[in-house]
LUMBA-997180 format. One line per field, with one value per residue: residue number from 1; residue in three letters; x, y, z of N, C-alpha, C in turn. Coordinates in pm, 1 decimal. Atoms other than C-alpha are relative to their C-alpha. Layout:
resi = NUM  ... $
resn = ALA  ... $
n_c1 = X  ... $
n_c2 = Y  ... $
n_c3 = Z  ... $
ca_c1 = X  ... $
ca_c2 = Y  ... $
ca_c3 = Z  ... $
c_c1 = X  ... $
c_c2 = Y  ... $
c_c3 = Z  ... $
//
This chain:
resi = 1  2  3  4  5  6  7  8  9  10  11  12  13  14  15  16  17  18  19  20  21  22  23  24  25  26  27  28  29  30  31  32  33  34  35  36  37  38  39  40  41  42  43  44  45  46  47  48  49  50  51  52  53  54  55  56  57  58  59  60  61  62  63  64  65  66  67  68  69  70  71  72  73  74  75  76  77  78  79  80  81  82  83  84  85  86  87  88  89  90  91  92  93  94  95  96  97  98  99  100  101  102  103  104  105  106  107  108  109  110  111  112  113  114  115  116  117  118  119  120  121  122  123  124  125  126  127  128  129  130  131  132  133  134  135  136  137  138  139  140  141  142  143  144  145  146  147  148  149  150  151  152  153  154  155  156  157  158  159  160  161  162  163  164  165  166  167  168  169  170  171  172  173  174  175  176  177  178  179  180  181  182  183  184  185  186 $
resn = UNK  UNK  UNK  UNK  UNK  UNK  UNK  UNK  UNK  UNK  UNK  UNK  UNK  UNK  UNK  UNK  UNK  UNK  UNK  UNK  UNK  UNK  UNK  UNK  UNK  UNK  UNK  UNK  UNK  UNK  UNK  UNK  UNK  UNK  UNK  UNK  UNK  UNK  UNK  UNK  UNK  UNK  UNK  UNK  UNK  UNK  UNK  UNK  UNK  UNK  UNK  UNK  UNK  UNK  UNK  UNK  UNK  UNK  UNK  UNK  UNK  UNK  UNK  UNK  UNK  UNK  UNK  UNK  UNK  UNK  UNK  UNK  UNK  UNK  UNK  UNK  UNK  UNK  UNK  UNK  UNK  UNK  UNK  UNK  UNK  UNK  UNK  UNK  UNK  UNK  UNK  UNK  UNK  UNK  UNK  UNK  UNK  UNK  UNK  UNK  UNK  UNK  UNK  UNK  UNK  UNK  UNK  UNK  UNK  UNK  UNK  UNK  UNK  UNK  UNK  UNK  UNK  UNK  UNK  UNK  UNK  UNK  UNK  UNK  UNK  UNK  UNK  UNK  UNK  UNK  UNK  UNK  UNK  UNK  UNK  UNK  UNK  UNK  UNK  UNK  UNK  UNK  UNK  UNK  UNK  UNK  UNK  UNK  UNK  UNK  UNK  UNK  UNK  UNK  UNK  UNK  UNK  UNK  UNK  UNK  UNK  UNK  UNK  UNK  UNK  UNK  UNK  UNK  UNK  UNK  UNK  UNK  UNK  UNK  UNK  UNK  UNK  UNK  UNK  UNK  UNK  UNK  UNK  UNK  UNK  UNK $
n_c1 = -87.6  -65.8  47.7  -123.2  24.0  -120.2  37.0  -152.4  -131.4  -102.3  -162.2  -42.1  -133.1  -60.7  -111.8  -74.6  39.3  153.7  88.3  69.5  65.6  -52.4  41.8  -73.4  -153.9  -104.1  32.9  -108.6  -41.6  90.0  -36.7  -93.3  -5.8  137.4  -57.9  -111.4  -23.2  -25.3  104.5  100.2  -17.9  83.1  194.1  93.4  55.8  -77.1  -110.7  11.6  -33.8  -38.2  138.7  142.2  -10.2  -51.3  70.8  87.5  -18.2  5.8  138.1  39.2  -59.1  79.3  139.6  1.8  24.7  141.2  135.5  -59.7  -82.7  -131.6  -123.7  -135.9  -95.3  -106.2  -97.8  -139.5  -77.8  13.3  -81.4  -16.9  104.5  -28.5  54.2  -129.7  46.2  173.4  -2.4  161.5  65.7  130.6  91.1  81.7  147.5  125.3  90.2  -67.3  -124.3  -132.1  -80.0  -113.9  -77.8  -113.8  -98.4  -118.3  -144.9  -137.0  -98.4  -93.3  96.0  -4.8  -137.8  -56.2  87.2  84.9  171.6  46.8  37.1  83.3  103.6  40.2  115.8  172.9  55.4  91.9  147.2  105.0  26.0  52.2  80.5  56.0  74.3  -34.6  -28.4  -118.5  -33.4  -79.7  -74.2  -32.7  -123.6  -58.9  -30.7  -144.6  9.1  -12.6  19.7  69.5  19.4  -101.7  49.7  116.3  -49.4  -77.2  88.6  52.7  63.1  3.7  4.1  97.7  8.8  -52.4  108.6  -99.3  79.3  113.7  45.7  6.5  -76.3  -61.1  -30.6  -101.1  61.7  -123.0  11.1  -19.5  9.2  70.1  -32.1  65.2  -11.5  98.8  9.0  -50.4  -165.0  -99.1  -7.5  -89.4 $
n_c2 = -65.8  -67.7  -187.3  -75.2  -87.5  -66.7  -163.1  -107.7  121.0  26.2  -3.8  103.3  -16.3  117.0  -42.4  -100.5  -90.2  -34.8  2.5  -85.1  9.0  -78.0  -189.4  -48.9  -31.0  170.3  57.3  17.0  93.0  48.9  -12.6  96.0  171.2  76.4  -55.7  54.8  176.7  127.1  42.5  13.1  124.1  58.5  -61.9  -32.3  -101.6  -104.2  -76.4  -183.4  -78.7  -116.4  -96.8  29.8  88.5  -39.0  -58.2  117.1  209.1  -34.1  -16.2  95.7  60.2  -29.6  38.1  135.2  -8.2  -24.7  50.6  86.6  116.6  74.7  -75.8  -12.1  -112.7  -10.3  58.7  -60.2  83.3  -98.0  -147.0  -55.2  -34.1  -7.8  157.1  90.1  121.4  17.6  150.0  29.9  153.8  -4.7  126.9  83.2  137.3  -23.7  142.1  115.7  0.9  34.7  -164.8  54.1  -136.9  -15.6  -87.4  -78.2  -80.6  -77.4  76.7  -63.2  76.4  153.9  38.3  -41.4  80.9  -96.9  89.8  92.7  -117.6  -55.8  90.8  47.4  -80.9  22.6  116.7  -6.6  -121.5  59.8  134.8  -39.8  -74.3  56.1  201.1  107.3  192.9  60.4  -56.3  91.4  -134.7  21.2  -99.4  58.2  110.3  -16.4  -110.6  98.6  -72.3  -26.2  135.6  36.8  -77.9  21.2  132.6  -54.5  -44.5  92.1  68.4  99.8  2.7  53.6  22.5  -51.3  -17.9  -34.3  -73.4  -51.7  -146.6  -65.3  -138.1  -16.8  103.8  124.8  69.8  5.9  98.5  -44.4  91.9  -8.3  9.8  -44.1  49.5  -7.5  -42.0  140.2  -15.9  -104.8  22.9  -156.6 $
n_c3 = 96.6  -29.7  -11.2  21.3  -20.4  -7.8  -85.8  8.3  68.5  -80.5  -51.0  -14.9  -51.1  -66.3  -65.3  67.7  130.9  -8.9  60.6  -81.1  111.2  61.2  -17.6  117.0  26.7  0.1  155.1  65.6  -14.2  82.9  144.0  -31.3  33.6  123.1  129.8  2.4  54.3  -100.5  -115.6  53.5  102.3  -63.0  -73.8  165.0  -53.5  98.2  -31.2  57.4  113.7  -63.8  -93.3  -3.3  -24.7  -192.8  -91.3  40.7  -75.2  -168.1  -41.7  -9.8  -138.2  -74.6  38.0  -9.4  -158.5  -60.0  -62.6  -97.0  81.2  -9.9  -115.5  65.7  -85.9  72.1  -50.4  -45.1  -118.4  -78.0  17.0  127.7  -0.4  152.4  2.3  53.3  39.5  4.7  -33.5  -85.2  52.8  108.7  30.5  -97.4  66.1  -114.4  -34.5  -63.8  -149.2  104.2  74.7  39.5  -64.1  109.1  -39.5  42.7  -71.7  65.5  29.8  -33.3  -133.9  -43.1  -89.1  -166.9  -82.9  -46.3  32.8  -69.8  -155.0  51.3  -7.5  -141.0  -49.5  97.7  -8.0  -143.2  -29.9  62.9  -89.6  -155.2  8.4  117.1  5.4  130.0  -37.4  73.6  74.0  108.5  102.0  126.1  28.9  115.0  5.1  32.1  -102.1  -123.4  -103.0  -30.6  -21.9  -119.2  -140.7  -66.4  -113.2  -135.3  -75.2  -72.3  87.9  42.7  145.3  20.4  141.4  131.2  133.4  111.2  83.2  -84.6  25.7  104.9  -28.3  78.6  124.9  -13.7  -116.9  -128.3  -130.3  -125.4  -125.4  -117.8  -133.8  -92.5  -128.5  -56.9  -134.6  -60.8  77.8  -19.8  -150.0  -30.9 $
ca_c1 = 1283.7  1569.9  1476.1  1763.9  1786.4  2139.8  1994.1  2192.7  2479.8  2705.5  3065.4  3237.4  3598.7  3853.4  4239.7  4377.8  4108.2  3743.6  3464.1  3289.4  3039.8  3144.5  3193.7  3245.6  3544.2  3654.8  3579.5  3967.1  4050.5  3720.8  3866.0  4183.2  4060.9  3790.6  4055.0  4318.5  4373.1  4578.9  4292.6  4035.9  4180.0  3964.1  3625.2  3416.6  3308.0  3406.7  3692.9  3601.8  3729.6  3702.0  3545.1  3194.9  3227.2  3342.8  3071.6  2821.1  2963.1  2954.1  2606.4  2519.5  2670.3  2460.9  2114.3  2203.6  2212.6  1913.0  1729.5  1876.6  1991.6  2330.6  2630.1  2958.8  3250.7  3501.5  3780.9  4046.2  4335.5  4319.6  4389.4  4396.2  4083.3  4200.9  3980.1  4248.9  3971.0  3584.9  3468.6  3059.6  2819.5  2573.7  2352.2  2195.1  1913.0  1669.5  1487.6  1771.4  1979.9  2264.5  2516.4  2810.3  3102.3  3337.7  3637.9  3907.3  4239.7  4453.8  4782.8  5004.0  4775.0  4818.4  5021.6  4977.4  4682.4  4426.3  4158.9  4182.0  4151.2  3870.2  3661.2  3670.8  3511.9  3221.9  3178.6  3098.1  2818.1  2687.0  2688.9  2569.8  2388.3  2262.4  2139.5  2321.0  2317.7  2573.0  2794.4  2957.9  3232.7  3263.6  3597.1  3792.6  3997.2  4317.9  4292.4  4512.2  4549.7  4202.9  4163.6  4408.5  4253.3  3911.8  4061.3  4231.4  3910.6  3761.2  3574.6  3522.5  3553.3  3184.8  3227.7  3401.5  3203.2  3370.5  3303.1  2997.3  3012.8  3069.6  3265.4  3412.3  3427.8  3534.5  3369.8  3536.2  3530.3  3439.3  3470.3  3245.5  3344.1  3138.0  3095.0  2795.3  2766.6  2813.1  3168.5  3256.2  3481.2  3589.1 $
ca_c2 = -1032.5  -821.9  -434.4  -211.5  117.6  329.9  686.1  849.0  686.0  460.3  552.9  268.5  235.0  -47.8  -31.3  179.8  336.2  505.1  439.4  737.2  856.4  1006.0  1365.4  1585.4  1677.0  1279.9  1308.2  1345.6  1049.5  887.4  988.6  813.0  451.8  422.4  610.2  369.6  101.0  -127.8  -111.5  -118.2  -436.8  -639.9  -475.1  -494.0  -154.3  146.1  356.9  681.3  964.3  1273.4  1471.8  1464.5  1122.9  1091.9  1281.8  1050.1  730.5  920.9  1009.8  689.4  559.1  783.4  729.9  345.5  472.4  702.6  415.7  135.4  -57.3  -114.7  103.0  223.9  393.1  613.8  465.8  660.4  601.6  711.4  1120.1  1186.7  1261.1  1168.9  825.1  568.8  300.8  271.8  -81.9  -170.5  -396.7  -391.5  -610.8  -708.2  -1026.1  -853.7  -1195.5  -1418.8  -1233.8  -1181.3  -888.8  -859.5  -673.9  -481.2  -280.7  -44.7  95.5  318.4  170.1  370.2  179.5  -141.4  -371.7  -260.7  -525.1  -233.8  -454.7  -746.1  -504.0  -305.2  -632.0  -781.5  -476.0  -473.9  -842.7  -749.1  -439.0  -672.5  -975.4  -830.6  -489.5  -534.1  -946.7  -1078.3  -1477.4  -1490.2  -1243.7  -1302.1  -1117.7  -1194.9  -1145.0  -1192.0  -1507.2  -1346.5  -1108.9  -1339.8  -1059.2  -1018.6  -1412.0  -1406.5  -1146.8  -1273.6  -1649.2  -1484.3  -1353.9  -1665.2  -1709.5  -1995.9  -2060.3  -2136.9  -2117.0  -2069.9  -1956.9  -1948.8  -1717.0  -1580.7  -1224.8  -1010.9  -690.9  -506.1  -727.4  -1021.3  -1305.0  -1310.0  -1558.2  -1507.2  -1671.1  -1677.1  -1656.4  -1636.9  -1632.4  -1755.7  -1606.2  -1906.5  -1898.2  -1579.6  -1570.7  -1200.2 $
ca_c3 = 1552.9  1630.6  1708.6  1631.7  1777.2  1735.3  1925.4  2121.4  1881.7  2103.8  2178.2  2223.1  2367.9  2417.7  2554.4  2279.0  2045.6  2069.5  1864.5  1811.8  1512.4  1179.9  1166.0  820.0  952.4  884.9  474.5  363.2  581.6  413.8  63.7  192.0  231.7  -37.7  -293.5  -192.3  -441.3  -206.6  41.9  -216.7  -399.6  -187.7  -170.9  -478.1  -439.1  -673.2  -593.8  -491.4  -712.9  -522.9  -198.7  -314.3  -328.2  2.4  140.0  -39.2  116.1  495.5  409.6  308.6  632.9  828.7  647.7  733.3  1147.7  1117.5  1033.5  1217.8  946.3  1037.6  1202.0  1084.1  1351.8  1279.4  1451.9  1659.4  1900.2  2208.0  2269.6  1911.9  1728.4  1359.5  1219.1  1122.9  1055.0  954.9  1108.3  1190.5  1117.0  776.5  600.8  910.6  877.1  1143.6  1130.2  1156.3  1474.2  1211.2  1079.5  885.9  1039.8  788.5  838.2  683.0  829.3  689.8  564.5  808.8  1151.8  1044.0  1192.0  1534.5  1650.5  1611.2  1412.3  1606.4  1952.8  1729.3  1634.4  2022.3  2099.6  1811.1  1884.1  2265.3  2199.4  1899.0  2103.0  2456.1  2336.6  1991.3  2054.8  1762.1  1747.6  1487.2  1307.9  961.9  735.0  378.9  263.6  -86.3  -72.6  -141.7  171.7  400.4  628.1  679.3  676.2  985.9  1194.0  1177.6  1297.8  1556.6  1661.3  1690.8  1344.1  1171.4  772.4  647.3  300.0  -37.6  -296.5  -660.6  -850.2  -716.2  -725.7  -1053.6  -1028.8  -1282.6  -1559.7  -1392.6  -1164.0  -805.1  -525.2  -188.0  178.5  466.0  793.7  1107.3  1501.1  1695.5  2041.8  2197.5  2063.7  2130.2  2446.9  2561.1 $
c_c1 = 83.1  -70.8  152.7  -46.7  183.3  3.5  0.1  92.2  94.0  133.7  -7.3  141.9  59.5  122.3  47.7  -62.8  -110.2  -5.2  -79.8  -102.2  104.7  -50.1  8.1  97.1  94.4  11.9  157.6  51.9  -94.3  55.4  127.4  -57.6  -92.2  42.5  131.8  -6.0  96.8  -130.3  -88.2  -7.4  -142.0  -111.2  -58.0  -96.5  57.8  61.6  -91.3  71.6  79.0  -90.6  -118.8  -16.4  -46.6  -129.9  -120.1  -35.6  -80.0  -131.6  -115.0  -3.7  -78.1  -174.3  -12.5  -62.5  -120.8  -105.3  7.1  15.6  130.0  100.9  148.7  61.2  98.5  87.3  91.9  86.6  -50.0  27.1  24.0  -168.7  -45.1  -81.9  115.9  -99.6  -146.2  -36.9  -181.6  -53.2  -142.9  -23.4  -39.1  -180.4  -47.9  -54.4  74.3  147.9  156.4  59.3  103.1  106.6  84.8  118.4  79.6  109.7  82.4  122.1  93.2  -39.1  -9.1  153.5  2.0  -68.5  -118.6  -151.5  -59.1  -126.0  -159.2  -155.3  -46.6  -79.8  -180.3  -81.3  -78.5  -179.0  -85.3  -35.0  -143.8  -92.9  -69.2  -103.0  2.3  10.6  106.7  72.9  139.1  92.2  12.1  152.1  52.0  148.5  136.9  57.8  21.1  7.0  -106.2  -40.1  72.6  -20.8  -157.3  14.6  52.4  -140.9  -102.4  -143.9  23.5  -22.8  -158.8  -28.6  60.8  -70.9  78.9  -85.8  -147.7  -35.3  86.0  19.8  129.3  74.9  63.0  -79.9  106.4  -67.9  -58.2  -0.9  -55.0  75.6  -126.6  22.5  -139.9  28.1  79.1  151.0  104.3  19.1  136.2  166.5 $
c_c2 = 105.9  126.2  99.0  149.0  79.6  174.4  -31.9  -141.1  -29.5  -4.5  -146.5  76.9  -131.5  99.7  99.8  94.5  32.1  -24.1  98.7  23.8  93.1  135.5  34.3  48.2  -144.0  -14.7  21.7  -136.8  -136.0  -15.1  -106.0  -162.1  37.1  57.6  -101.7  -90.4  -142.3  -16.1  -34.3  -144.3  -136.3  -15.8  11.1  67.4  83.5  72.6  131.0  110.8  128.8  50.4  -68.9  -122.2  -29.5  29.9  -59.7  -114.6  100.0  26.1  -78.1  -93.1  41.0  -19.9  -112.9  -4.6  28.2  -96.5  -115.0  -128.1  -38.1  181.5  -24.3  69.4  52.1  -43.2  92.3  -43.5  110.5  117.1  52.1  -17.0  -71.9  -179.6  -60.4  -155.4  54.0  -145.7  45.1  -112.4  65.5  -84.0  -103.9  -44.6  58.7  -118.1  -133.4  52.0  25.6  109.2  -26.3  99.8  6.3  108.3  43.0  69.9  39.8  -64.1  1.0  -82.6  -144.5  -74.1  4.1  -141.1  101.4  -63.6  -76.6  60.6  15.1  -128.7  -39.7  78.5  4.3  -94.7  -4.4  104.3  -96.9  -122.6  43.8  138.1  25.6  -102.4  -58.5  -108.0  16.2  175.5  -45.5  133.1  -87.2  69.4  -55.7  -108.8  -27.6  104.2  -92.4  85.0  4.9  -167.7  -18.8  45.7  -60.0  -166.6  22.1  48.9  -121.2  -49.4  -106.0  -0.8  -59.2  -72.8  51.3  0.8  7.9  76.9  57.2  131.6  59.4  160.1  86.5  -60.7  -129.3  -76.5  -13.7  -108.1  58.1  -88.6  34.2  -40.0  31.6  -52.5  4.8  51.6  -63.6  -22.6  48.4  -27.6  179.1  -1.7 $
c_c3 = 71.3  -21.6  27.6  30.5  23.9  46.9  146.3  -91.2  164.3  -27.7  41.4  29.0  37.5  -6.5  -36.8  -104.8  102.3  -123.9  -32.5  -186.5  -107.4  6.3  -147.2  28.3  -39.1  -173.2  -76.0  89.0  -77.4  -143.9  12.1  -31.5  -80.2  -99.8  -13.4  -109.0  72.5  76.5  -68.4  -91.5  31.8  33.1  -162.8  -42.4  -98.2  73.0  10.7  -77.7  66.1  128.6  -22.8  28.6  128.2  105.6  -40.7  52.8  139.8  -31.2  -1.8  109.9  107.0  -19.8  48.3  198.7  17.0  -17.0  31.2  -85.6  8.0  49.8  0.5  214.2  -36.3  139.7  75.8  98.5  100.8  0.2  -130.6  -49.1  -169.5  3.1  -86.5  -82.5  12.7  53.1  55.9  -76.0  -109.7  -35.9  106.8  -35.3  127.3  28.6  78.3  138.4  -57.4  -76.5  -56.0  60.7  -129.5  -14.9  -64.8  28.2  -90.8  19.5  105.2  168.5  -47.2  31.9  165.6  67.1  44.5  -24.6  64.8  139.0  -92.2  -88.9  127.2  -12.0  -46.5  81.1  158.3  -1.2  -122.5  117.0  146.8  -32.0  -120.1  -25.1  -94.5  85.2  -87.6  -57.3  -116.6  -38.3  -118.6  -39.8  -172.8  50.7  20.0  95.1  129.3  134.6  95.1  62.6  202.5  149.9  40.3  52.5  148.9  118.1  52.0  -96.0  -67.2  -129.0  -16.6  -130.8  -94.3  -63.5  -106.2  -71.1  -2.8  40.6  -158.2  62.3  -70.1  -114.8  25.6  138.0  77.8  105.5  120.2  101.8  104.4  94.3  109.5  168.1  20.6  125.3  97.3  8.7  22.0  137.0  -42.9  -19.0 $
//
């Protein structure tokens, strides 16, 4: 069985960002994506509201590290300090070698090729320091964006589900994607 251990938290770094942990100085960029409704269209998650909020999710995010259930980053570009994106891996199958990665970027950072960049990287410390066999993303159906980046990365469609989750008064779809190891090529 997989043994997860995220102490000391790992920094991470590729060409143009760091990886680094959340701080409370990150909870108005926090309030940002999880208050957005464009960003949030897609996640079948409640809108945050305000602050407290905010500081709810990030503490939920960190309870998840201290106990090695899964692992958020706040995102930055190089030389700047500000998080532009949340991206890690939760609902990891300890048994079956298996995580889901899931990511958010502020409206104003996309576009560049920051996710794609910012998955490679994941997919190497899950792959090679983690010892995932597979990793999946669930996405909503209608999130071709997201559809586009995780092909690009070198996932594979697994499954459509219809109607299959329930979220705010209304059954929603979803689609599996995943990479096995094997698969992944740097």
């Amino acid at each position: 069985m997989l043994k997860l251990n995220f102490s000391p938290f790992p920094i991470l770094e590729s060409e143009r960002l760091i990886f680094r942990a959340i701080r409370d100085t990150d909870v108005n960029e926090i309030f940002a994506l999880r208050s957005n409704p464009e960003l949030m269209q897609y996640i079948p998650r409640p809108m945050i509201t305000n602050l407290e909020e905010a500081r709810e999710h990030m503490k939920m995010i960190q309870d998840k590290i201290d106990t090695n259930e899964g692992i958020n980053w706040a995102m930055t570009e190089k030389g700047k300090d500000k998080l532009i994106a949340l991206i890690g891996f939760y609902r990891t199958q300890n048994e079956h070698y298996r995580s889901e990665i899931g990511y958010m970027l502020l409206p104003e950072y996309q576009n560049k090729g920051y996710i794609t960049e910012a998955i490679q990287t994941l997919l190497d410390y899950g792959f090679n320091k983690m010892g995932l066999h597979s990793v999946e993303a669930i996405i909503d159906p209608r999130n071709s964006a997201s559809e586009k980046v995780l092909q690009k990365n070198g996932f594979i469609k697994e499954a459509h589900f219809v109607e299959n989750f329930f979220f705010n008064e209304e059954f929603l779809d979803s689609v599996h994607y995943s990479i096995l190891k094997r698969n992944y090529i740097k």
